[in-house]
C-alpha positions in Angstrom: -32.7 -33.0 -43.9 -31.7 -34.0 -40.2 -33.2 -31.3 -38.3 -31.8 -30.7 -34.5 -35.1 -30.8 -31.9 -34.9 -27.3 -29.0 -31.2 -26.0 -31.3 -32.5 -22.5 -30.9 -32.7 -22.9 -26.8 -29.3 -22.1 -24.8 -28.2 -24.4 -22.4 -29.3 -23.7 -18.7 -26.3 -24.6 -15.8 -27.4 -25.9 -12.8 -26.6 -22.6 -11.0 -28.9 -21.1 -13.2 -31.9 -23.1 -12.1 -31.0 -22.3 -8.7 -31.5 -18.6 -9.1 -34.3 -19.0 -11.4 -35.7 -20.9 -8.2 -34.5 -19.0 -5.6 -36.4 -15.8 -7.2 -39.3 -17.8 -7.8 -39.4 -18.4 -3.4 -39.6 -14.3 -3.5 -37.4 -14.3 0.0 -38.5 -18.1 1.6 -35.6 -20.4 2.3 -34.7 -22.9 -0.1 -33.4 -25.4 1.6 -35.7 -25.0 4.1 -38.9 -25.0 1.5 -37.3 -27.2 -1.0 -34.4 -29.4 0.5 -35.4 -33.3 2.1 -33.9 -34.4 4.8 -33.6 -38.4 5.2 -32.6 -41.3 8.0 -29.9 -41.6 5.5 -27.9 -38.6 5.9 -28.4 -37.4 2.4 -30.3 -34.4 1.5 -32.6 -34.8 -1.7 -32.7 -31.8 -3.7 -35.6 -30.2 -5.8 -33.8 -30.8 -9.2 -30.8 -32.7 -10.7 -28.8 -32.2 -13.5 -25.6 -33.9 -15.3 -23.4 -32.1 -13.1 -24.5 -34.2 -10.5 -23.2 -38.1 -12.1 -19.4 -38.7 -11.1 -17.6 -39.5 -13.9 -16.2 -42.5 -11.9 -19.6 -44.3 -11.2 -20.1 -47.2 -13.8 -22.2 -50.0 -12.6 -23.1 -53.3 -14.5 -26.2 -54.7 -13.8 -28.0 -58.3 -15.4 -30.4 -57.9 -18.1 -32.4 -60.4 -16.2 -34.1 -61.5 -13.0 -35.7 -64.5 -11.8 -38.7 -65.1 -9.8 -37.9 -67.4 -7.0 -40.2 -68.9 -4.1 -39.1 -70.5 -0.7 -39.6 -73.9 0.6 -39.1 -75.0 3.8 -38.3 -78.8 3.9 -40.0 -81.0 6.7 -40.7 -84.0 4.1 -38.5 -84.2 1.0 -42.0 -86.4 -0.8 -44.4 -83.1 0.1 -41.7 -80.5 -0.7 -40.8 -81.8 -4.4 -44.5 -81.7 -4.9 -44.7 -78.1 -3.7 -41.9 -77.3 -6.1 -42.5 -78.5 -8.9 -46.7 -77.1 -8.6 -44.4 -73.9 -8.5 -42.6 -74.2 -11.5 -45.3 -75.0 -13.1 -47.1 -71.7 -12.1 -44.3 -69.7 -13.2 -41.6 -69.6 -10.7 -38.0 -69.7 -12.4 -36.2 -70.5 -9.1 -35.9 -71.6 -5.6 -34.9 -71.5 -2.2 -34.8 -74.5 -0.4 -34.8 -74.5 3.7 -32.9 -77.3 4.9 -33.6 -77.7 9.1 -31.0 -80.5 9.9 -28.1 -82.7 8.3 -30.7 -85.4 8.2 -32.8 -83.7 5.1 -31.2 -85.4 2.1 -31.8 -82.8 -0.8 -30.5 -84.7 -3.7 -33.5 -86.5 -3.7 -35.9 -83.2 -4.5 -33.1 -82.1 -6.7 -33.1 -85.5 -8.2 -36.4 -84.9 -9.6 -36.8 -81.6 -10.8 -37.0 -80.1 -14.2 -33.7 -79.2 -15.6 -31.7 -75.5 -15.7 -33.4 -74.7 -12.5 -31.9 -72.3 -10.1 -31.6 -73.0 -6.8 -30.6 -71.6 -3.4 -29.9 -74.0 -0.8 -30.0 -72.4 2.8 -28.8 -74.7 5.6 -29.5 -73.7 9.1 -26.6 -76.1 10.5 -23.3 -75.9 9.5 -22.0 -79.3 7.7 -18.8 -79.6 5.5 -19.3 -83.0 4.7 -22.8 -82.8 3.6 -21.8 -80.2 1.4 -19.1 -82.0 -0.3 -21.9 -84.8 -1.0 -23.9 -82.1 -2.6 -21.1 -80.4 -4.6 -20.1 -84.2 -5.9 -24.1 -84.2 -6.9 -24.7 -81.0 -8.3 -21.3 -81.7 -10.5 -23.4 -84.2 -12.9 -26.4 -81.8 -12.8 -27.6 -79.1 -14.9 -29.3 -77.1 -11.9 -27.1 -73.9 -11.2 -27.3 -73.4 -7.4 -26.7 -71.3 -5.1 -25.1 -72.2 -1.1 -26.1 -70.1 1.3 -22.9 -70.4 3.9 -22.6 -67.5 6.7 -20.9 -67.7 9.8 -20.9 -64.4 10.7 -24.2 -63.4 9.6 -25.3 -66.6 12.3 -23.4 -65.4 14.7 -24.6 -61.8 14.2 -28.5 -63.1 14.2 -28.2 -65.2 16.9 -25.3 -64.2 19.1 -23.5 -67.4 18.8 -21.1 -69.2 16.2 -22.7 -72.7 15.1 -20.0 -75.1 17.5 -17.4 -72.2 17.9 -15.2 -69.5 16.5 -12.3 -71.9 15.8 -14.7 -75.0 15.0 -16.4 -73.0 12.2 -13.8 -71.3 10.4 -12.5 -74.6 10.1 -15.7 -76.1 8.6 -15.8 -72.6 6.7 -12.6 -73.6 5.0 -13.7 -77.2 4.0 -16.7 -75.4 2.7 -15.2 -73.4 0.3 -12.0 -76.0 -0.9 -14.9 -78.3 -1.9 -18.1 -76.0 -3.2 -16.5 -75.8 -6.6 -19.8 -76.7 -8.5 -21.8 -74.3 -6.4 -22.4 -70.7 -7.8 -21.8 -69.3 -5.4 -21.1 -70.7 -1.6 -21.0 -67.7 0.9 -23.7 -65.5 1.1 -24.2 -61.8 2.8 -26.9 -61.6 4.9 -27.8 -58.1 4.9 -31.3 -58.4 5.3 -30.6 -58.6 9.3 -29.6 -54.9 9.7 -32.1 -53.5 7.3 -35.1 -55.5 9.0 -33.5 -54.4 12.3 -33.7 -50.6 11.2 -30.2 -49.5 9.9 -30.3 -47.0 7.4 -29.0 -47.3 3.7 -25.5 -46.6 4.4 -25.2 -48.2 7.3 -26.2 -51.5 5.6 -24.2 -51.4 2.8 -21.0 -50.2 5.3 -21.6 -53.6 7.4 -22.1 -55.6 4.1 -18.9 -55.3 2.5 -17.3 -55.2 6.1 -19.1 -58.4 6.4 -17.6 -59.7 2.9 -14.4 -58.3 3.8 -13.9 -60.6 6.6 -14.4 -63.5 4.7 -11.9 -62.0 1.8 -9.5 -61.7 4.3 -9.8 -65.1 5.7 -9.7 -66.6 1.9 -6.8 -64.7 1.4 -5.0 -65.9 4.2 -5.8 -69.3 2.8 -3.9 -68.4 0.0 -6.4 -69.9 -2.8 -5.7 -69.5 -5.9 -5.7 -67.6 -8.6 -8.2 -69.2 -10.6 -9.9 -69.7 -7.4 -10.1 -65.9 -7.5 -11.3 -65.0 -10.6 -14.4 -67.7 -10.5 -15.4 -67.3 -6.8 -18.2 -65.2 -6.4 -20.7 -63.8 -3.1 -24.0 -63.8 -3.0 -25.7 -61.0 -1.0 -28.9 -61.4 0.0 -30.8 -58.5 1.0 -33.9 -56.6 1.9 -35.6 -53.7 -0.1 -37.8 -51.1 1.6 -40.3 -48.6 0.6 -37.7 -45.7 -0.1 -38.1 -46.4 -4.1 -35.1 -44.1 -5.6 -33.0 -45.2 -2.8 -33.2 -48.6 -2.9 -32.7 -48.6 -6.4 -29.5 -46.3 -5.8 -28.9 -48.9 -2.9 -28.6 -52.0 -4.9 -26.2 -50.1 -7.8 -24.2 -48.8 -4.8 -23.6 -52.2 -3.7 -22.5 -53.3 -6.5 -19.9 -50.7 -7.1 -18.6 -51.3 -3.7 -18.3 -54.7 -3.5 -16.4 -54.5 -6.9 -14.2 -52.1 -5.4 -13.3 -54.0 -2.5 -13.3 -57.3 -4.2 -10.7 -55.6 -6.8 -8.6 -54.7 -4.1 -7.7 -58.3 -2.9 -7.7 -59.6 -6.8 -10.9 -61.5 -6.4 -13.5 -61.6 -9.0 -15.6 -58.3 -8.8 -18.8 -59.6 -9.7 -21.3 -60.7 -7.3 -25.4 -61.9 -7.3 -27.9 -60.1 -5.5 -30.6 -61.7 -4.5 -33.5 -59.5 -2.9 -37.0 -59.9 -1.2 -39.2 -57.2 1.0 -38.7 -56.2 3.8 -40.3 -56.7 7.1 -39.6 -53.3 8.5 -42.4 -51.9 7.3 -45.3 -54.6 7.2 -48.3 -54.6 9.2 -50.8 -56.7 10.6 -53.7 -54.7 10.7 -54.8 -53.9 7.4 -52.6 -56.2 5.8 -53.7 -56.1 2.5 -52.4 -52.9 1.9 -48.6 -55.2 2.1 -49.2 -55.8 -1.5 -48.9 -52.8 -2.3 -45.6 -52.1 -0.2 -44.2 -55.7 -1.3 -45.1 -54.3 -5.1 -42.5 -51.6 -5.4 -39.9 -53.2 -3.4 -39.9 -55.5 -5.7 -39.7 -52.9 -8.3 -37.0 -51.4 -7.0 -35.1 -54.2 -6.9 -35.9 -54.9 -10.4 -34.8 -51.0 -11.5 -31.7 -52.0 -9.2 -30.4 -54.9 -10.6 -31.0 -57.7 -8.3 -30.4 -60.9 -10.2 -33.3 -62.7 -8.4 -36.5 -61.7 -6.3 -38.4 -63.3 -3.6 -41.8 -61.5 -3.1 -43.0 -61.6 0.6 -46.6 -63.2 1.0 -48.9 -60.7 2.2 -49.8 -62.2 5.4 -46.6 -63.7 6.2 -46.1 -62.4 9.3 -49.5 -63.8 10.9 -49.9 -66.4 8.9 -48.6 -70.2 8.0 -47.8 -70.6 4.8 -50.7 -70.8 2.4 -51.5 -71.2 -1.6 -53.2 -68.0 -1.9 -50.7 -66.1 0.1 -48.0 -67.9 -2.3 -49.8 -67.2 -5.5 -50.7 -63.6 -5.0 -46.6 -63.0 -4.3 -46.0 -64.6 -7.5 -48.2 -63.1 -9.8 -46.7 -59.7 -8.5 -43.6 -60.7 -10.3 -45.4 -62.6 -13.3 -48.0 -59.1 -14.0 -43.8 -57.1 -13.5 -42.1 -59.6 -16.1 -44.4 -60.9 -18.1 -47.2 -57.5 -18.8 -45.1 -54.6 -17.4 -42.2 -55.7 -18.9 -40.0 -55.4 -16.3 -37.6 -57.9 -18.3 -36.9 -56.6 -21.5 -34.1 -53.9 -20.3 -30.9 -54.0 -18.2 -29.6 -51.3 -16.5 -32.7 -48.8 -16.8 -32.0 -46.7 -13.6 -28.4 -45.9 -15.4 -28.3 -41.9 -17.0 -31.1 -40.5 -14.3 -29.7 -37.8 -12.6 -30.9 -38.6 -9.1 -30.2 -42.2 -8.8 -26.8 -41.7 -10.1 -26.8 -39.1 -7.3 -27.8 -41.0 -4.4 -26.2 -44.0 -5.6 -23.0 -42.1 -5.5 -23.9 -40.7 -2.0 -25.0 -43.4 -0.9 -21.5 -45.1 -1.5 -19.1 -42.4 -0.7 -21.2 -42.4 2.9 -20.6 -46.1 3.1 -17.5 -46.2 2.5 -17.1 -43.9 5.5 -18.3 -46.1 7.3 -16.3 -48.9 6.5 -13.4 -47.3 6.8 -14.2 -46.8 10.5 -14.7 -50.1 10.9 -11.4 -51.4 9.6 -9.5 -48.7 11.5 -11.5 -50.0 14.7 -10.4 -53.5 13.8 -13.0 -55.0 11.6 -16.6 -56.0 11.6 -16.3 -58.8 13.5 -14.2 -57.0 16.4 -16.3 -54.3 15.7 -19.3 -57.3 16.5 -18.0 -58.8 19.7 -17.9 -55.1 21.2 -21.4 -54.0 20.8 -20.6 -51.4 18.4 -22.4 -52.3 14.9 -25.6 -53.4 17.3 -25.3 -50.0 18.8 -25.2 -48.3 15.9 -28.2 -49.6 14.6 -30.5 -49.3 17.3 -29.7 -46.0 17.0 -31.0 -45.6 13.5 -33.9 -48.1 14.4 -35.0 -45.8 17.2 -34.6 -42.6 15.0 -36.9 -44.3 12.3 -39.0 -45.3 15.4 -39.5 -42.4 16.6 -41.0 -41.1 13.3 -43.4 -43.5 12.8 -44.8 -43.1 16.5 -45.1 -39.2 16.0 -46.6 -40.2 12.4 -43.8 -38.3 10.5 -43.6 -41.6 9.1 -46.4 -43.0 7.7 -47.9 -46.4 7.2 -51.5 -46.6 5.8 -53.9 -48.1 8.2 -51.7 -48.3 11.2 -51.1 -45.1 12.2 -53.1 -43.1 9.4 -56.3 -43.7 8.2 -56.6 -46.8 10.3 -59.8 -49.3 10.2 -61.6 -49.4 13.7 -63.6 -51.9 12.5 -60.4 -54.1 11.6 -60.3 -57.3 14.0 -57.3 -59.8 14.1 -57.0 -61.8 17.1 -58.5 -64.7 15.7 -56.8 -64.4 12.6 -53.4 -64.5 14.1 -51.7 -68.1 13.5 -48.2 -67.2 13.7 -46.9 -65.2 16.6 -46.1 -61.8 14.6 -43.8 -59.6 16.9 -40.1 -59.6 18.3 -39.8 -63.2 20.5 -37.1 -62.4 22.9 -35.9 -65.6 24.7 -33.2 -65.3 27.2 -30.3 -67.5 27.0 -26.8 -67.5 27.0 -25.0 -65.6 23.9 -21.6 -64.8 23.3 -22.7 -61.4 21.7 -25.9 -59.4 21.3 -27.7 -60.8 18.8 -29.3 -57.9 16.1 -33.0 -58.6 16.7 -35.0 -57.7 13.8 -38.1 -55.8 14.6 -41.4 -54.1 12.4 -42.0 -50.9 13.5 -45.6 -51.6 14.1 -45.6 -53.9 16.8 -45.5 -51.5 19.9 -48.8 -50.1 18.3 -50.5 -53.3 17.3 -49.8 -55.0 20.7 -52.2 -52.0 22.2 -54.9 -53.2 19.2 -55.1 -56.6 19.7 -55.2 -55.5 23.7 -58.0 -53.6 23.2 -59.7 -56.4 21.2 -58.9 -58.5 24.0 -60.8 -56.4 26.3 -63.6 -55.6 24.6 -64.1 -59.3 24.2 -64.0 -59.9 27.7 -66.7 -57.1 28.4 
C-alpha cells in the first residue's frame, strides 16, 4: 500500500512563517535582523517558499557544458601543438586569439581532431577573411564559434575598428557570409561586470547591446530562415555572488528570448562563461582557486554552454603549464568526479533562484527600457551615460571592500605579512591607463584590489631599499 510521507502535517503559508518568525525575534526588527541588502538592488529574504516562482518564468538550459582553454596565436606551428597537448588532457574546446589578418587559422584547424569546438576571437575586423574561413569551416566537422563585436570594441576601447560607417559595413558582409559559423556575433558582457556593474545592470546593457545589432539585422531585412537559424553568443563573466550568478545566467536567458521573440529571431542563444577579474588578487593568489572554483560552479548550476576557467596567476603571470593545468582539472574534478554533467537545469524548482532570477530580470528590464526610451545603448554610449552608470556601481562595491564590508581573504582580511611579490610579478597586474585620442570613454575594467596592493608592493619596495 502507497503510503503518503508528512499526510498528517497541515500546510504552512508563507505568512505563517513570517509570524512564527516574527514572534520568535520577541520585539527585534525583522527586516532589520533578517533581511540582506545587496549592490543589486534586491533584498534576500530569510526563507522562500512556492509563492515566490512566477508562473511565467520557464528557462531552458543545455544538459551539457564544455571545458574550453584559450590560445593566443603568435606562430600557427607552436599553437597547434599547444592545442592539440590540450585536447589530449581533457579540454573539449577552444578559443583561439587571432592578433592580425596575417594569422592564417585554417592551418591549426586543418590539423586538429575532429567535432572540436571552437571560438575564434579576431582582434581586427576583416570581412574577407571571414568569408575564407566560412568557405573552410563549410567542409569541416569543427562547430565554431565567431566572436564579431563592434560595439563591445568600441565600448572597451573608445573607438570603432576604421569607423562607425566603415564597420557596420564590414558588419553586414560578416553576417551575409558567416553561414557555417555557429554563431558570428558575440556579447561581450564581461567588460561591465569586470568594470564593476552590478547584476542588473549587466544584463540591462547586454540585451541593449544585442538589441542594437537585432535592429541593424532587421533593417537588413534578412530573412526568415536567416531568423530562425541565427543565433548570439554572449560571453560573460561570473563572480563570487553564487545564487546570483546562477539566477544571473537563467535571467539572461529568459531575456534574451524575450527580446529576440519580439523581432522574430530565433530565441536561443550560447553562453559562454569564464571568472571574473573583479575579484582576483595578487597577494595570496592561491586562494583564486578557490574563487575561480565556484564561479565556475555557478556557471555550471546556470546553464552556460561552455566554461573557461581563469589560471590562478593570470593576472601576474605569462602564460604557464601549471597555471593552465590547475584551471583545467577544476573543470575535469566538476565533470568528471562531482558530476557536474549528468543533469540539465538543476537550479530549476529552488525557491530562491527562481526568485532572484525573476528579480533579477524584472530589474533589468527596467533598465532597458530606459535605455531605449533615451535612444538606445549606443546613443546611450556616445553620451557617457552607461560609463557613468557603472562607475557608480564600481565605486559603491569599492567602497565596501576598502571599509572591509566586503571581503577578500588575504587582502584585506587575514592577510600574509610575510607574503612578498615584487619579484614574482611578470605581467603588469593593474589598470594601464594610456592617454590617446578616443571617440568615447572607454569602460576600463578594474580589480578591486589594486589601490591596496600598489601600497604592498610600495612597501616592499622600500623595505628593499633600506
Amino acid at each position: 500500500m502507497k503510503q503518503l510521507l508528512f499526510q498528517e502535517f497541515e500546510e504552512v503559508s508563507a505568512k505563517q512563517w513570517k509570524q512564527k518568525i516574527q514572534a520568535d525575534l520577541k520585539g527585534a526588527d525583522y527586516n532589520e535582523k533578517l533581511v540582506t541588502k545587496t549592490n543589486h538592488g534586491i533584498d534576500i529574504k530569510p526563507f522562500y517558499s512556492a509563492e515566490d516562482i512566477p508562473a511565467n518564468l520557464k528557462v531552458s538550459n543545455p544538459s551539457n557544458w564544455s571545458i574550453c582553454e584559450k590560445i593566443y596565436i603568435e606562430k600557427p606551428e607552436n599553437a597547434l601543438e599547444r592545442a592539440k597537448q590540450k585536447i589530449e588532457k581533457g579540454t573539449e574546446a577552444l578559443e583561439f586569439i587571432i592578433p592580425s589578418p596575417e594569422v592564417d587559422v585554417r592551418q591549426i584547424l586543418n590539423s586538429l581532431p575532429e567535432n572540436i569546438e571552437l571560438h575564434l576571437h579576431l582582434n581586427f575586423l576583416d570581412s574577407d577573411y571571414i568569408t575564407k574561413l566560412n568557405a573552410f569551416i563549410k567542409e569541416s566537422s569543427h562547430v565554431v564559434h565567431l566572436q564579431t563585436d563592434i560595439i563591445g570594441n568600441l565600448a572597451k576601447t573608445g573607438n570603432w575598428f576604421e569607423n562607425l560607417q566603415s564597420d557596420h559595413k564590414e558588419l553586414d558582409k560578416v553576417i551575409a557570409n558567416s553561414s557555417e559559423f555557429a554563431s558570428s556575433i558575440s556579447i561581450d558582457q564581461t567588460l561591465y561586470q569586470n568594470s564593476g556593474a552590478n547584476i542588473p545592470q549587466q544584463l540591462a546593457y547586454s540585451i541593449a547591446h544585442a538589441t542594437e545589432y537585432l535592429n541593424h539585422m532587421d533593417n537588413l531585412e534578412v530573412s526568415e530562415e536567416f531568423r530562425q537559424s541565427f543565433k548570439f553568443q554572449f560571453k560573460i563573466s561570473t563572480g563570487s555572488d553564487f545564487f546570483f550568478e546562477i539566477a544571473k545566467i537563467r535571467a539572461l536567458r529568459w531575456l534574451y528570448s524575450s527580446i529576440a521573440g519580439e523581432f522574430n529571431f530565433n530565441t536561443n542563444c550560447f553562453i559562454y562563461s569564464q571568472p571574473t577579474t573583479r575579484n582576483k588578487t595578487l597577494y595570496d593568489f592561491n586562494v583564486n582557486m578557490l574563487r575561480t572554483t565556484t564561479e565556475s560552479m555557478s556557471a555550471i548550476l546556470g546553464g552556460a554552454d561552455t566554461i573557461h576557467n581563469m589560471p590562478y596567476d593570470a593576472i601576474y603571470h605569462k602564460n604557464n603549464e601549471f597555471g593552465d593545468r590547475i584551471a583545467r582539472n577544476q573543470l575535469l574534478i566538476l565533470k568528471t568526479e562531482s558530476y557536474f554533467d549528468k543533469v540539465g537545469n538543476v537550479a530549476e524548482g529552488s525557491y530562491y533562484i527562481e526568485s532572484l532570477t525573476s528579480q533579477l530580470a524584472e530589474k533589468a528590464l527596467e533598465i532597458f527600457k530606459e535605455i531605449e526610451k533615451g535612444g538606445g545603448f549606443l546613443k546611450q554610449l556616445k553620451e557617457g551615460i552607461i560609463q557613468r552608470k557603472i562607475k557608480e556601481s564600481a565605486n559603491l562595491e569599492q567602497a565596501k571592500f576598502d571599509n572591509s564590508e566586503l571581503v577578500l581573504i588575504g587582502t584585506n582580511k587575514y592577510e600574509n605579512p610575510e607574503d612578498r611579490m615584487k619579484d614574482d610579478i611578470e605581467l603588469y597586474p593593474f589598470l594601464k591607463r594610456n592617454p590617446r585620442k578616443t571617440l568615447i570613454e572607454p569602460i576600463l575594467p578594474k580589480r578591486l584590489s589594486e589601490e591596496m596592493e600598489k601600497k604592498k608592493l610600495q612597501e616592499e619596495e622600500n623595505q628593499t631599499s633600506k
